[in-house]
C-alpha positions in Angstrom: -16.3 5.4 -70.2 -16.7 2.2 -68.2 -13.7 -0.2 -68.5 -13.9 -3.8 -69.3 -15.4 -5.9 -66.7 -13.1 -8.4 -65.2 -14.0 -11.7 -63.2 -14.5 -11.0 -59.3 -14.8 -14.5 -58.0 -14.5 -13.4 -54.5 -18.5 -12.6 -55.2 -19.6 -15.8 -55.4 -18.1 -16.9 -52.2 -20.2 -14.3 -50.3 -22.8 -15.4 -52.1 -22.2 -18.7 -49.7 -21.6 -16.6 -46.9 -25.0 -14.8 -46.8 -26.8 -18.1 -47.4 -24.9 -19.6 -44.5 -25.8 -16.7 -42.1 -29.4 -17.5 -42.7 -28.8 -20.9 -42.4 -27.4 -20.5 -38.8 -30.0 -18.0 -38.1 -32.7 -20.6 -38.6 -30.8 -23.7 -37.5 -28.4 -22.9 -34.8 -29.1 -19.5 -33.2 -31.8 -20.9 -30.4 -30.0 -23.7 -29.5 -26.7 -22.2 -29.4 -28.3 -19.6 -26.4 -30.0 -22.6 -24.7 -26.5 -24.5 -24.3 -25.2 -21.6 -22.9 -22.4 -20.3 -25.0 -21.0 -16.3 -24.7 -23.8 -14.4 -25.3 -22.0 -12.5 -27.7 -21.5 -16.0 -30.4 -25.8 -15.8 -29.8 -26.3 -12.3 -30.9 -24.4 -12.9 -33.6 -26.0 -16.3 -34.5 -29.4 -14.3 -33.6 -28.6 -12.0 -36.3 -27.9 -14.3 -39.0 -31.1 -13.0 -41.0 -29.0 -9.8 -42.3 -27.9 -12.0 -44.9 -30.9 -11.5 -46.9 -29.8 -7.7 -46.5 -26.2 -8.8 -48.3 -27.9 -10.7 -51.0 -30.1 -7.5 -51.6 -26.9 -5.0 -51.5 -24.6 -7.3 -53.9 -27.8 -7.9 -56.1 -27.7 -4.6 -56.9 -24.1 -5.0 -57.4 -23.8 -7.3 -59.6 -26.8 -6.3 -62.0 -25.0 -3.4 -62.4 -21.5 -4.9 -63.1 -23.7 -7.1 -65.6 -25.5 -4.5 -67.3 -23.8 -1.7 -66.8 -22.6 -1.9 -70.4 -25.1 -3.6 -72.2 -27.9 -1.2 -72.5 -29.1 -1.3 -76.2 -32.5 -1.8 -77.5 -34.5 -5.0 -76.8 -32.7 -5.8 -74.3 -35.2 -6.0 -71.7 -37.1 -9.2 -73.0 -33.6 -10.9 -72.8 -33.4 -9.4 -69.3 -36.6 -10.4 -67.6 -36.0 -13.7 -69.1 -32.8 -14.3 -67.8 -34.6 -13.6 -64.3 -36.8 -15.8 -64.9 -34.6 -18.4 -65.9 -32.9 -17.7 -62.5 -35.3 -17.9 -59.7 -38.5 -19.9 -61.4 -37.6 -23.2 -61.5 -35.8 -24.0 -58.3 -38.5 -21.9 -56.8 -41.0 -24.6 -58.2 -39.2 -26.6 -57.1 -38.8 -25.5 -53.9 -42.6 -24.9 -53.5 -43.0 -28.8 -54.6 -40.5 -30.1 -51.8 -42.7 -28.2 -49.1 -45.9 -29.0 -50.0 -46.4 -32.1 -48.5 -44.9 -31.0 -45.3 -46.4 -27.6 -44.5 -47.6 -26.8 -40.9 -50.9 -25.4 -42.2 -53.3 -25.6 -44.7 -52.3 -23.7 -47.8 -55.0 -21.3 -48.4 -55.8 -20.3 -52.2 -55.1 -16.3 -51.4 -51.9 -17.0 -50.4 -50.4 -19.5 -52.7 -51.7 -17.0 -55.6 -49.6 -14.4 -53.9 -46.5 -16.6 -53.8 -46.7 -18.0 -57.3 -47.3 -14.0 -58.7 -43.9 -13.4 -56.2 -46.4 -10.6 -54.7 -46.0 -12.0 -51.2 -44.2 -9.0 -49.6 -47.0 -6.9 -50.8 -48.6 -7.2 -47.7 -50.6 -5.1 -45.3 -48.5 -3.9 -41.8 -48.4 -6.4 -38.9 -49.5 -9.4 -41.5 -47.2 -12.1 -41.5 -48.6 -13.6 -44.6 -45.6 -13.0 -46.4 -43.9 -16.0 -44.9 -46.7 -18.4 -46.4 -45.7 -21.6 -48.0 -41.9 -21.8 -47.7 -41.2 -19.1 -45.3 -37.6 -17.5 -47.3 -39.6 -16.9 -50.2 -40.4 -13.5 -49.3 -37.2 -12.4 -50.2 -37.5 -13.4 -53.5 -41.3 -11.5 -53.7 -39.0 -8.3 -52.5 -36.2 -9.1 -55.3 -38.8 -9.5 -58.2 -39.4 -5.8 -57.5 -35.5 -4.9 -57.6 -35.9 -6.6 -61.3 -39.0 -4.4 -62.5 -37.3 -0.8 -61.0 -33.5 -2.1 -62.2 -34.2 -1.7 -66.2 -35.6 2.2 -65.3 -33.2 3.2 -62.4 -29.8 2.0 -63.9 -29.9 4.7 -66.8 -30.4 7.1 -64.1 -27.7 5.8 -61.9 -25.0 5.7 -64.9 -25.4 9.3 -66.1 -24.2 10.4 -62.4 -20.6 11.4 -62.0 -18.2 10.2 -59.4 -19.1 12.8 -56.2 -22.6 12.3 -56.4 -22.8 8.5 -56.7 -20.5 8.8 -53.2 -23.0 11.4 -51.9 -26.0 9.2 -52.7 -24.3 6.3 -50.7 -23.9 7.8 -47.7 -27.4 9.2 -48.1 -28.3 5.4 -48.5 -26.0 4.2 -45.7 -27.2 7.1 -43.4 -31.1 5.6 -44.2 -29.9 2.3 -43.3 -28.3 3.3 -39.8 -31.4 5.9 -39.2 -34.1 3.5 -39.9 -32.8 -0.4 -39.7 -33.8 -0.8 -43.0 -32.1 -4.6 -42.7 -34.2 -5.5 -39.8 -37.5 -5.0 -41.3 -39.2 -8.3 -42.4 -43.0 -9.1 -43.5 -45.0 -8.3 -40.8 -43.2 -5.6 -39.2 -45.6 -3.2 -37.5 -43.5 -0.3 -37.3 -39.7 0.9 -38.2 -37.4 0.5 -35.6 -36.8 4.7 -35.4 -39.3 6.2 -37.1 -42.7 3.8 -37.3 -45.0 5.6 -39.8 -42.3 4.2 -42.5 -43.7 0.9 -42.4 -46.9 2.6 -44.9 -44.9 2.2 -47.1 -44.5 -1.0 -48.8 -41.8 -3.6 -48.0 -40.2 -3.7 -51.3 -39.8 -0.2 -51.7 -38.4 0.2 -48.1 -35.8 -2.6 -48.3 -34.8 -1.1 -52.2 -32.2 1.1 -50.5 -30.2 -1.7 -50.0 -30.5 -2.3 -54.0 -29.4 0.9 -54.6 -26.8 1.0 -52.3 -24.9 -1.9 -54.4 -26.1 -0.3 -57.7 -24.3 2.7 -56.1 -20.8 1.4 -54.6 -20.5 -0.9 -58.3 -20.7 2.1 -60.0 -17.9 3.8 -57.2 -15.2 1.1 -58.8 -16.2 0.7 -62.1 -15.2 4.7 -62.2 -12.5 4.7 -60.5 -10.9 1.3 -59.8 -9.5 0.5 -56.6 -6.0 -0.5 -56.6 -4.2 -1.3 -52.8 -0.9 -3.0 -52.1 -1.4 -6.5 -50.7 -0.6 -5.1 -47.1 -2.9 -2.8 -47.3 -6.0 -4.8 -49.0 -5.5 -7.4 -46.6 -5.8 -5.0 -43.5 -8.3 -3.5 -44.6 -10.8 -6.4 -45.8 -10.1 -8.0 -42.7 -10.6 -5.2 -40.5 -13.8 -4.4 -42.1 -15.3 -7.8 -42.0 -14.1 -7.2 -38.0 -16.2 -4.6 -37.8 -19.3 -6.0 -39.4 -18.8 -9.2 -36.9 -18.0 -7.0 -34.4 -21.4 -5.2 -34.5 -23.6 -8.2 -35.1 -22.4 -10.0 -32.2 -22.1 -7.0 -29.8 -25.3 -5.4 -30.6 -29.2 -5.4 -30.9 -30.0 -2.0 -31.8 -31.3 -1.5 -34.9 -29.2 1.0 -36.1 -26.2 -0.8 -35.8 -27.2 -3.4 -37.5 -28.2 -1.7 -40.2 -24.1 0.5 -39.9 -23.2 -3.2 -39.7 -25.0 -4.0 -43.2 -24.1 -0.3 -44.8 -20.0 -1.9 -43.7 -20.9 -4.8 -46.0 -21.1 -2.7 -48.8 -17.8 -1.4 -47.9 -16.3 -5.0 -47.8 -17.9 -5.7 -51.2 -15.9 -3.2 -53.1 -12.7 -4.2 -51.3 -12.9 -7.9 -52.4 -13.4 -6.5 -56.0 -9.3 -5.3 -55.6 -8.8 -9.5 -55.0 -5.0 -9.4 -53.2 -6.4 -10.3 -49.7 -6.2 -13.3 -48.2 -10.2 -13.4 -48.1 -11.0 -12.7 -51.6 -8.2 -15.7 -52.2 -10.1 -17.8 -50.1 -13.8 -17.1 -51.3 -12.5 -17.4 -54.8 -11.2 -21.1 -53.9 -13.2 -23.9 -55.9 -14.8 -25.0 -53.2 -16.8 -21.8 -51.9 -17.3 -20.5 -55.8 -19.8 -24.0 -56.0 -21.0 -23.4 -52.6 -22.1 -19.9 -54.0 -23.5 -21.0 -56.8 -25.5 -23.6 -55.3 -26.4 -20.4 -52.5 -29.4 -19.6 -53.8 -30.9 -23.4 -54.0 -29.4 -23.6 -50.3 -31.3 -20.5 -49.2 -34.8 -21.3 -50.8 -34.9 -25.3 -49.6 -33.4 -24.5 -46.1 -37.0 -24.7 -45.1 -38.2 -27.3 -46.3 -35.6 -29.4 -46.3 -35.8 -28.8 -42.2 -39.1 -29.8 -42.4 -38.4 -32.6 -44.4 -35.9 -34.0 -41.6 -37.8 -33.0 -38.4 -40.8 -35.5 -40.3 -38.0 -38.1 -40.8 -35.8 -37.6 -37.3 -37.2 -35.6 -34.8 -34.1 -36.2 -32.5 -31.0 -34.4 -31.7 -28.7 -36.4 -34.3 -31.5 -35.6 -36.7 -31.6 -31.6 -35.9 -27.4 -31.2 -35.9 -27.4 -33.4 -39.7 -30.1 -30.8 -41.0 -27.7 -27.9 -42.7 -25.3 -30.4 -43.6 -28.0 -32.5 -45.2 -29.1 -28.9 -46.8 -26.1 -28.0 -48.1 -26.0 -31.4 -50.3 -29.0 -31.1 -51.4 -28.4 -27.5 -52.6 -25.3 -28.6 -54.3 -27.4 -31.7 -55.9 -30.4 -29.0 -57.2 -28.0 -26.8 -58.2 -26.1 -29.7 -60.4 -28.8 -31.7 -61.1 -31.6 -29.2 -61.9 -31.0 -25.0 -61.4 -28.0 -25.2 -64.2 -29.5 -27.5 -66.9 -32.7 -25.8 -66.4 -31.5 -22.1 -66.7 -29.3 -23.5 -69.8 -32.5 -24.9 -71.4 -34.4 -22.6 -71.0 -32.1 -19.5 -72.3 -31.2 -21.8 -75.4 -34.8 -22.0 -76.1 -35.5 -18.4 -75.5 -32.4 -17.3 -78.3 -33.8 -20.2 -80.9 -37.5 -18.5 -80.6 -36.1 -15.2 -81.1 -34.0 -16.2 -84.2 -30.6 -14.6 -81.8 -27.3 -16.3 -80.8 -27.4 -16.4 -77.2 -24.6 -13.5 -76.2 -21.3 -15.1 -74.7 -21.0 -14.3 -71.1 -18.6 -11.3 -70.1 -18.8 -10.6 -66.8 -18.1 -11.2 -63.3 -19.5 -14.5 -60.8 -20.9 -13.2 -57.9 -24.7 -12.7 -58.4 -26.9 -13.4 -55.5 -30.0 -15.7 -54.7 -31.9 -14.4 -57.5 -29.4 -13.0 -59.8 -27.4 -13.8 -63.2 -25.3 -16.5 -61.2 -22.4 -18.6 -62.1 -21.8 -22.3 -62.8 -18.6 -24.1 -61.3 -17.9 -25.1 -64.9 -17.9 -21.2 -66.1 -15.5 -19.6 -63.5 -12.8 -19.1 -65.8 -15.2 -17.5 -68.2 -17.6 -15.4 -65.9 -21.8 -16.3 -65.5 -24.3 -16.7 -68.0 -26.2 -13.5 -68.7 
């Protein structure tokens, strides 16, 4: 029987981490290799986009830590909802805030495809997928995680122990084997094996969902408990290695071993004795993480936003810093009310109290997510 779930603040912190990876990724990585530092800080900076492959692995996590013991009849409406809830309206938002900057005319085939969230749905070597605001994509790849999640997660919890480790190294062995991280919209063929791009981007990049559905279900089974020597030498020897083989490497494979170690880190920060999980659980990186998912969808525009306003250097080196508050401002300002407004409506049609929240902070870009005012007391469902 699954055991109570506890809050794992440490969550929401990496949350901030994987937004800021992309963030680098987009802002920092080319200029970083033109003003000549160590190639190595470049690969690593070059690499930054396998943050969208940690959102997608602790998506899975967390949607399982969520629901794990909440399946009952009707609860799907109240699940799909809550999605909603989640990703719409800063999406809009975000949408809105790039209009009147895009690069291109917005043709009515693709804006149709990005407000369905069907954008990844795209044909090989199209990079259509990155229409409107390019990040966007991942979100089109996410909606899919929430129409398999309801059907796969009562498959997932009727497996014992040994085979839910089997199945994650199955998943971790198809993440080395075929770079499953690496592959984007408009990929024209798998980095090992290229007749796996005919299949469709969402289904491809679901083994990272699964992976986290999988390594949840490892520690809600059997809880890990370490010494405080041990937990910190551990977490930080893993995040050394994940580094380690972003920075050193280009092959595909190891950055998908690199991505497959994340998972890893993710169920050592759930044991919270390190010095790491101490410091992503700080006050600070919790509203970081749960602004992470506005700073991850207006990156883009917002950059496009200042390169209108100050196309100079000062004006380039102020753009993440200028996204970051204005992440914390949506988030604040619009994501929370919003998502509160919205949910309290959706309970009041339906004649139900809106359940109390239970579980842990920590979900990703488009996830259950946490306020800074509900730490103590764990996200809203």
């Amino acid at each position: 029987m699954a055991r109570a779930p506890k809050r794992i603040d440490a969550l929401t912190g990496v949350r901030f981490l994987a937004a800021a990876l992309v963030l680098v990724f987009h802002y920092g990585a080319t200029y970083i290799a033109s003003a000549g530092a160590p190639p190595f800080v470049g690969n690593f900076l070059h690499h930054g986009y396998l943050g969208v492959s940690l959102f997608f692995i602790l998506s899975g996590f967390i949607l399982t830590y969520n629901y794990q013991d909440k399946i009952k009849k009707k609860w799907l409406a109240p699940f799909f909802f809550a999605r909603f809830a989640r990703i719409y309206p800063v999406y809009v938002l975000a949408l809105l805030i790039a209009l009147p900057v895009l690069e291109h005319p917005l043709l009515l085939g693709d804006a149709a495809r990005v407000l369905t969230l069907t954008q990844s749905w795209t044909p090989v070597s199209s990079e259509q997928g990155y229409a409107w605001v390019m990040q966007a994509w991942t979100l089109s790849v996410e909606f899919f995680f929430y129409l398999i999640f309801p059907f796969v997660l009562p498959l997932v919890l009727a497996l014992d122990l040994s085979v839910i480790v089997v199945l994650t190294v199955i998943c971790w062995g198809a993440m080395i084997m075929f770079g499953i991280p690496t592959l984007a919209p408009g990929t024209s063929e798998a980095p090992t094996v290229g007749n796996l791009v005919a299949l469709p981007l969402p289904v491809l990049r679901s083994i990272e969902f699964l992976l986290g559905m999988l390594v949840c279900r490892v520690i809600t089974l059997h809880e890990l408990k370490l010494n405080r020597i041990a937990s910190n030498v551990l977490t930080i020897g893993v995040a050394f290695g994940i580094v380690a083989l972003m920075a050193l490497f280009n092959d595909p494979r190891m950055l998908g071993a690199a991505m497959a170690l994340s998972s890893v880190l993710l169920v050592l920060l759930t044991d919270e004795s390190s010095l790491l999980a101490w410091f992503l659980s700080t006050r600070v990186m919790v509203l970081l993480g749960a602004a992470s998912y506005a700073m991850y969808i207006v990156q883009g525009p917002v950059r496009a936003w200042m390169h209108y306003v100050s196309d100079d250097t000062f004006g380039r080196f102020a753009s993440p810093f200028v996204t970051i508050a204005v992440s914390v401002l949506i988030y604040l300002a619009w994501e929370k009310p919003v998502r509160s407004w919205l949910l309290i409506a959706f309970y009041k049609l339906r004649g139900t109290a809106r359940p109390q929240p239970s579980a842990p902070s920590g979900q990703l870009m488009a996830g259950t997510g946490v306020s800074a005012s509900s730490v103590k007391r764990g996200p809203t469902p």
